[in-house]
N, C-alpha and C positions, 0 to 999 in steps of 0.2 A: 432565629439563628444569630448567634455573636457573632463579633468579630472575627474572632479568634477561630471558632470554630467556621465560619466561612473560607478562612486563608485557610484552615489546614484541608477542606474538601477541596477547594482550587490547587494545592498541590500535589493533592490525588489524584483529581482527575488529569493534571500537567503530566505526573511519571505513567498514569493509564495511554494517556495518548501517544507519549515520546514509545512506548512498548510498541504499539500498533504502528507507529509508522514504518521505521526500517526492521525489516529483518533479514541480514546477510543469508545467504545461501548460495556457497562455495564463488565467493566472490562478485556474485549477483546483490545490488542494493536494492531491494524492492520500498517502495515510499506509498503510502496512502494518502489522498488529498481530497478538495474538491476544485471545481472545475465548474464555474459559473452557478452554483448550489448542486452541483451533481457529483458523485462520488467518482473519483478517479483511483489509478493503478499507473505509477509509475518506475518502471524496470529502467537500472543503469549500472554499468561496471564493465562489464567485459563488450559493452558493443556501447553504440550514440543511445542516447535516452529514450526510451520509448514509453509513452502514455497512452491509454485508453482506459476509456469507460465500461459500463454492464454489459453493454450490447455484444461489445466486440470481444469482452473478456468470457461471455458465453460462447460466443464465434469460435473460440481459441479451444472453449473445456470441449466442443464437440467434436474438431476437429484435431485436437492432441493428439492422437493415434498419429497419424498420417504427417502433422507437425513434426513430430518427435522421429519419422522415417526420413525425412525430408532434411534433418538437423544432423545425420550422421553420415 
């Protein structure tokens, strides 16, 4: 691989990743990170920032129903 063509995959994969991290949703910043090599989930905007991992963010898709009664 050149040069050349090494810098232009690195800015590939730079605008791949910038995509993946935030994406607004109606005022919600959601951010993707890691977290000691572990994949994180970071929500911030309309409340204080909240982070969590796999664990908890399955915690959350099982209990969303009841979340989502709770939030209205």
């Amino acid at each position: 691989m050149t040069e050349s063509e090494m810098l232009a995959r690195i800015e590939a994969l730079q605008k791949e990743n910038n995509a993946l991290k935030v994406r607004p949703t109606s005022g919600v910043v959601v951010e993707f990170g890691e977290y000691k090599g572990q994949p994180v989930m970071k929500i911030s905007g309309m409340c204080p920032p909240l982070a969590f991992g796999k664990a908890k963010a399955r915690a959350i898709v099982a209990a969303f129903e009841d979340i989502k009664k709770f939030a209205q």
